[in-house]
Every structure is written in structure tokens, then in C-alpha cells.
C-alpha positions in Angstrom: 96.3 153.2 113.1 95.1 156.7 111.8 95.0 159.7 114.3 92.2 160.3 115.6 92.0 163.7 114.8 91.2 162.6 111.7 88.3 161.0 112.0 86.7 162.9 115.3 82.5 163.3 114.2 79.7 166.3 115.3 77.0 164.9 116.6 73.2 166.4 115.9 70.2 165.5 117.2 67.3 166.9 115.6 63.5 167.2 117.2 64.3 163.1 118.5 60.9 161.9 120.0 61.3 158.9 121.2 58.2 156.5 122.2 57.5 153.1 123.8 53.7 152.2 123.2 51.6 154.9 125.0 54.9 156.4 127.1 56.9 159.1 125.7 60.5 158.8 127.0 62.0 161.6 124.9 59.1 164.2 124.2 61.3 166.5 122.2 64.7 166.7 122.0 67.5 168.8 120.4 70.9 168.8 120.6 74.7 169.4 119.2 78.0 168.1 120.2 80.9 169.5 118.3 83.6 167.8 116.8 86.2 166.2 119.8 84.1 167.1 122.4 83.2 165.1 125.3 79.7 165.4 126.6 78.2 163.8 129.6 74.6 162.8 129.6 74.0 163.2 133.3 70.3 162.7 135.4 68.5 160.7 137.4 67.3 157.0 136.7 64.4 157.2 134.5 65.4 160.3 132.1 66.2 159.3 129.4 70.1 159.4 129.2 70.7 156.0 128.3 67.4 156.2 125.6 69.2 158.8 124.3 72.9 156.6 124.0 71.3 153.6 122.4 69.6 156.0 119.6 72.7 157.5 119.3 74.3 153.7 118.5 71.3 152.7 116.5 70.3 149.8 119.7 67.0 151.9 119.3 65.0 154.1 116.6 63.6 157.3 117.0 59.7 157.4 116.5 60.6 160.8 115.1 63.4 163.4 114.2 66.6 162.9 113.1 70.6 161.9 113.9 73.4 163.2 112.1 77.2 161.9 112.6 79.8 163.5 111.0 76.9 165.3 108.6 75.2 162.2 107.2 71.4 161.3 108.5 71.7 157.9 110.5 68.7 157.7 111.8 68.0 154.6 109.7 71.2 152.9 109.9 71.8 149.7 111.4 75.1 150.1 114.2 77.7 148.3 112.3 77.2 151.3 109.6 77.2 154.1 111.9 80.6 154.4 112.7 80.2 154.5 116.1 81.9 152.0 119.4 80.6 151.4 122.5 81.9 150.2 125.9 80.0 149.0 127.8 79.7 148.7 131.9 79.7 145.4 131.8 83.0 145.3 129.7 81.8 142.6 127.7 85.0 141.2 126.8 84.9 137.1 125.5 86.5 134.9 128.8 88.2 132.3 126.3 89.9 134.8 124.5 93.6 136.4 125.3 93.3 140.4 126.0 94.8 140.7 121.9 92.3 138.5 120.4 89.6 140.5 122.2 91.0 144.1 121.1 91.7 142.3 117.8 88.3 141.0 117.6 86.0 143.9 115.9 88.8 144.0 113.3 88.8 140.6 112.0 84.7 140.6 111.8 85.0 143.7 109.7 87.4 141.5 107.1 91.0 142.7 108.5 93.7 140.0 108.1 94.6 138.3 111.4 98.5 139.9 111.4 97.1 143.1 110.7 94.4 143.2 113.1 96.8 142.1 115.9 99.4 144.7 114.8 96.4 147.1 115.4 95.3 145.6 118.2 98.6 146.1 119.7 98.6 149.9 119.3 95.4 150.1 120.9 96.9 148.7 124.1 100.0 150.5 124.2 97.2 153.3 123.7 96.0 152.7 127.0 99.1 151.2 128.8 98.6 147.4 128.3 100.7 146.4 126.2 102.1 144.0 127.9 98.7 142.0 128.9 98.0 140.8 125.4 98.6 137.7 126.5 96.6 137.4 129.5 92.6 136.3 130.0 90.6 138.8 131.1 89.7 137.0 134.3 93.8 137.6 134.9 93.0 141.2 134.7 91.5 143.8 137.5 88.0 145.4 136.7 90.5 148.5 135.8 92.1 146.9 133.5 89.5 144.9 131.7 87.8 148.4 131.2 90.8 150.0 129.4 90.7 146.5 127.7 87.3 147.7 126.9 88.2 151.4 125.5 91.4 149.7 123.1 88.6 147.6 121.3 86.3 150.7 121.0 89.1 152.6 119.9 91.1 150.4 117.4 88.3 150.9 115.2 88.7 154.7 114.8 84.9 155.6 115.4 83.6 158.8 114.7 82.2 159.1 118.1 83.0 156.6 121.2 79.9 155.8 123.4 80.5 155.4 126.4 77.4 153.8 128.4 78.2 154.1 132.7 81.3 152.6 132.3 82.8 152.8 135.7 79.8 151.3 137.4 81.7 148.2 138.3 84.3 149.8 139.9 85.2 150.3 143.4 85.4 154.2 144.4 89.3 154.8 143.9 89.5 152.5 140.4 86.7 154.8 139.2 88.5 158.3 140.3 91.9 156.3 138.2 89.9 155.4 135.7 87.6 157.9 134.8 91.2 160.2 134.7 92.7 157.8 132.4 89.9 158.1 129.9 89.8 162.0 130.1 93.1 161.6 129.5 93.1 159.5 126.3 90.6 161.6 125.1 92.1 164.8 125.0 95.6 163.7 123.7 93.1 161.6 121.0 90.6 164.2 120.2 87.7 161.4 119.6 84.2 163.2 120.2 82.5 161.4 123.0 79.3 160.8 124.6 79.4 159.5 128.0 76.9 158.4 130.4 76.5 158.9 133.9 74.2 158.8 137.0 77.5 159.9 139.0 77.8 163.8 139.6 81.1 163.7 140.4 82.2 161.6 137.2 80.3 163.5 135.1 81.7 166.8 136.1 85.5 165.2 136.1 85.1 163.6 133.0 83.5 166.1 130.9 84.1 169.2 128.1 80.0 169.2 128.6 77.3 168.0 131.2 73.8 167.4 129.7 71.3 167.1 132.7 68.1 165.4 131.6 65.0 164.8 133.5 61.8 163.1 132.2 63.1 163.1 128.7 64.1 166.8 128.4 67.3 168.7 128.9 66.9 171.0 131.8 70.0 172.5 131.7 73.5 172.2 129.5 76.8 173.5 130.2 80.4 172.9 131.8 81.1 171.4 134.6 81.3 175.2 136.2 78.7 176.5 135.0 76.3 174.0 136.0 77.5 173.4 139.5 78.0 177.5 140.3 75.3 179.0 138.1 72.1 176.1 138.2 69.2 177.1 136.5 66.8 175.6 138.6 66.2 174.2 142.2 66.5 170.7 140.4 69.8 171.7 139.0 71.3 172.9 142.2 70.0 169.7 144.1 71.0 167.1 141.5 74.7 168.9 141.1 77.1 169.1 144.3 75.3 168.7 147.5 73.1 172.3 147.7 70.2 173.8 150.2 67.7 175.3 148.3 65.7 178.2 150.7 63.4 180.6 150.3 64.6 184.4 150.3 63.3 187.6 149.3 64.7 190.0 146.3 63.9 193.5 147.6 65.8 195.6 145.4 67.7 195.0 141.6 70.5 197.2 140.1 73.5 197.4 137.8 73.3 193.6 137.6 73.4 193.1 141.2 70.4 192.1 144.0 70.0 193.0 147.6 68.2 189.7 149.2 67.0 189.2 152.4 67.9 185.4 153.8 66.0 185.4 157.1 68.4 187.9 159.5 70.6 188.1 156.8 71.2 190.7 154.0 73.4 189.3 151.4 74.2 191.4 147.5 74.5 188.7 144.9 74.3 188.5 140.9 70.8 189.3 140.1 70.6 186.6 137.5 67.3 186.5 136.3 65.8 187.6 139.6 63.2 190.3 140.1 62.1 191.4 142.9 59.8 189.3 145.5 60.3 186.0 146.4 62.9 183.9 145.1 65.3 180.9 146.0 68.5 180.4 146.4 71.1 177.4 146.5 73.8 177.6 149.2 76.2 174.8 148.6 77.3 172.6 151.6 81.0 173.7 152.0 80.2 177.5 151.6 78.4 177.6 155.0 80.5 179.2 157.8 79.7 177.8 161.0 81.1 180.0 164.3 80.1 179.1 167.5 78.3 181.9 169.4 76.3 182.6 172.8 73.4 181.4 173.2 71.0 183.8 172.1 73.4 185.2 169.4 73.1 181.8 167.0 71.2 182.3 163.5 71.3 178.4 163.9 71.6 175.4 166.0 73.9 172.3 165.0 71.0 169.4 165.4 73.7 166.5 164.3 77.6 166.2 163.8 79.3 163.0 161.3 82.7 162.3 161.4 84.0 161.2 158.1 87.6 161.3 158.0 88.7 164.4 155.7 85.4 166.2 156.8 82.6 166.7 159.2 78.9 166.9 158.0 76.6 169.2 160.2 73.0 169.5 160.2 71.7 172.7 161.3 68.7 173.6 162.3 68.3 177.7 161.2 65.2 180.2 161.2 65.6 180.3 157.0 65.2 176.0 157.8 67.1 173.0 157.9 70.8 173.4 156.6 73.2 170.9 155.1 76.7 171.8 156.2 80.4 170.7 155.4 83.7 171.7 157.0 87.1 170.7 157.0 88.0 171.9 160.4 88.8 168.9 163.0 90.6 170.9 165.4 87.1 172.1 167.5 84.6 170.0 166.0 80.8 171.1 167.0 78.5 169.5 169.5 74.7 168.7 169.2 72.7 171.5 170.6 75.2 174.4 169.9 74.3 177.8 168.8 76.1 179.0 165.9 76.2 182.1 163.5 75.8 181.5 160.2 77.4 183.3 156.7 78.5 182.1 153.4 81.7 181.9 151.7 81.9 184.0 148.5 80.2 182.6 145.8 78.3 180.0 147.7 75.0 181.3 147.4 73.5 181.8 143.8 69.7 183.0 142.9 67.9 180.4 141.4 64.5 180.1 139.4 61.4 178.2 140.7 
């Protein structure tokens, strides 16, 4: 099997409309993923992530623009000349056939000898630590393993790029944390560019080099996992990513970079951003609130509800800058319905926002 490395593909899309009858799913859209890097389309049902994939794999055709893989226009080209694999959620792996003969599969079609194609169906599972189910059905397999079964077959064909189309979906929450590692993993010690799709915040931003958000068709915002979740660039960005309260505030002075706000009975200096002065928003994520428990007529906010969930507690607040969504890991005095509480943020928890 040749090294990946050798192979890896950039990726260009290039003024892609994309139309179905009288709806526009992809209005206009531009974008450029580098040589062995993984990127994450990441957004809501409906926004065109998996529009964008299927292009990407030739399963659909632009109504206008063009794609680019490795340098050459494929915009035209069928899938099998593309140069591209796919796994899918659904694994899509043939019952009757042994784990081997599955991997080995895409090989023979393309006119490999069988010995050959089993030789390099072999490597592919050592690749992902199965080597030694090649014999097995894929019913004889867990849904983690019939996914790495999955990425072997992708892989054994040394694709420019590996699509990657929600392929955890099927998984229960712990095989996905497993698996989604194990992929990141392969990827990196590979260097295969990727493009990987993803409803799932949390995947996306463990998974990924870069996140892609996309809603109705356009990319609202692109950037690491970081940057994105600690630096959104709009109130959609800061609710889609991590678990965030958006609230009104007031910039009443900017300078040197930095911005004096006023949060209700709260003065906080932050990074100005793009802020000016007047009204403005900000996004305070969940587990930056500091909840301390206060006399009544002290509080800055009221706990309204308390959850238990094991390795947190979740607390809504009711506040006079609104309702709060609040997380903390501290069990030993837990908070009570109907308390009065004053409230501050951790460092770096709040962030000024656009509209």
C-alpha cells in the first residue's frame, strides 16, 4: 500500500450553487481545504452540509461553479473517477461476505488480482486494528468495529480525499467518543485530507483540524475548533457551538483593543472585538457562570431549577439581564429552587458578539 502522504489532495470549491427545481440549497459557496487537513462540515439539519459532501463525491452536480481535487476540475466527473471514498453511516458493508472480502472488495471491481487485493486488504485492517477479524461476518462484529471495517475499505484505495458522511450516527455515546478518537487518530499518523460530516458539536470539534458551520446553504463562520467555540461570530454561532446564553449588554466605552460593557449590575472589560459602542450582545457559556449563594436581597439572580446529572449539575437562573443556563461541577452544596445567588463569570467566558 503506498503512504498516504503521497497521495493526500486540496480541496476547492469554487462559486458552487447548487439547485433543486425552484429551491436553492447552496446559494453561493466558496471554499478551500488544504492538503491533509481534516475539515468538519458542521450545522443544523437542512444546511446544506451533506449537499455539499455528495457534490464533493460526484452523488450530485452543481448547477454552477466548480470542484477541484488535487488541481484537476471534477465537476463533471462521474465518482469512480474522482479519486475520492466514502463511508458511510450506514456502514454499508455486504452481510455474505467475510470482513477481507469486504475491505478487499473495491479492489477487485477496480481490476486488482484477488491475492493482491487481499494482501491489501490485509494492511488496511491491521491499519485500523482488525487484523485479526478478516475472517469474521460483519454481523459477528460490534457497530465499532464494522465502522473501522468501513474506514479500511475507504482507505485501501488510497483516495485523495476520504469523505466521511455522519459516520458515528449509529453508535451508542461511548463507541462514538472511541471511535471518533480512533479516526482522528488514523488520520493524523496517515495524513489523508478529509471531509467529515456532522450534526454533533461535540464530534465535530474533537474530530477536526477545521469546523465549517453552514446554515441555509452558506458558511457562517470557519475556523478551529477554539476559535469557533471561544471567539463566535454571531449569536447563531455561539448557540449552535457549546451550550451559550446570548444577552443583551451595553458597550459604553472602546480603547486600546479593550471594551468597558455594562451587563445589567455588572461592569465587566472584555476584548472589544468588533464592538462599538451602544448596544451589543454577548455569549456567556454555561460553565463560566459562578453561582455564590447570597442573602436575600444581595442575589443578581434566583436559581428557578436544579438537575442532577451525575458529573454535573445544570441550573436555571432566573437574573435581571434574563434567564441563565448554568453548569457546575460542585456536588458538595448543591443549590435549592428559590435561592438568591450572585452572579460573575470565569475568565474568558463572556465574549462580544455581533447581531
Amino acid at each position: 500500500m503506498t503512504h498516504q502522504t503521497e497521495k493526500r489532495g486540496a480541496v476547492s470549491f469554487r462559486g458552487i450553487r447548487k439547485s433543486f427545481g425552484a429551491f436553492t440549497a447552496i446559494p453561493d459557496l466558496n471554499l478551500e481545504i488544504a492538503p491533509g487537513e481534516l475539515v468538519t462540515l458542521l450545522g443544523p439539519s437542512g444546511c446544506g452540509k451533506t449537499t455539499t459532501l455528495r457534490m464533493l463525491a460526484g452523488l450530485e452536480t452543481p448547477s454552477a461553479g466548480q470542484i477541484l481535487i488535487g488541481g484537476k476540475d471534477v465537476t463533471h466527473l462521474p465518482p469512480n473517477r474522482r479519486d475520492v471514498a466514502m463511508v458511510f453511516q450506514s456502514y454499508a458493508l455486504f452481510p455474505h461476505m467475510s470482513v477481507l472480502d469486504n475491505v478487499a472488495y473495491g479492489l477487485e471491481s477496480g481490476g486488482l488480482k484477488r491475492g493482491e487485493a487481499r494482501e491489501l486488504a490485509d494492511r488496511g485492517l491491521a491499519l485500523v486494528g482488525l487484523e485479526a477479524m478478516g475472517h469474521r461476518l460483519p454481523a459477528e462484529l460490534s457497530g465499532g468495529q464494522q465502522q473501522r471495517v468501513a474506514v479500511a475499505r475507504a482507505l485501501v484505495l488510497e483516495p485523495q480525499v476520504l469523505l466521511l458522511d455522519e459516520p458515528l450516527s449509529n453508535l451508542d455515546a461511548r463507541l462514538r467518543r472511541r471511535v471518533r478518537t480512533e479516526i482522528r487518530e488514523l488520520q493524523q499518523r496517515l495524513g489523508f485530507t478529509a471531509v467529515y460530516v456532522t450534526h454533533d458539536q461535540d464530534e465535530a470539534l474533537a474530530v477536526s483540524d477545521r469546523v465549517v458551520v453552514m446554515r441555509e446553504g452558506i458558511i457562517e463562520q470557519s475556523g478551529t475548533p477554539r476559535t469557533l467555540y471561544e471567539e463566535p461570530s454571531s449569536e447563531f454561532i455561539a448557540d449552535f457551538i457549546g451550550e451559550a446564553n446570548v444577552v443583551p449588554c451595553t458597550v459604553d466605552a472602546v480603547a486600546a483593543g479593550r471594551a468597558q460593557v455594562t451587563l445589567g449590575r455588572l461592569s465587566l472589560d472584555l476584548p472589544a472585538r468588533t464592538a462599538q459602542i451602544g448596544p451589543a450582545k454577548l455569549s456567556v457559556r454555561a460553565r463560566a457562570i459562578r453561582l455564590v449563594p447570597v442573602d436575600a436581597g444581595e442575589e443578581t439572580g434566583r436559581v428557578r431549577s436544579m438537575s442532577y446529572l451525575g458529573d454535573h449539575l445544570e441550573y436555571e437562573i432566573d437574573s435581571d439581564i434574563g434567564a441563565l443556563f448554568a453548569i457546575s461541577t460542585d456536588h458538595a452544596e448543591p443549590l435549592t429552587p428559590g435561592q438568591p445567588v450572585q452572579l460573575s463569570f470565569e475568565q474568558g467566558g463572556a465574549v462580544l458578539i455581533g447581531g
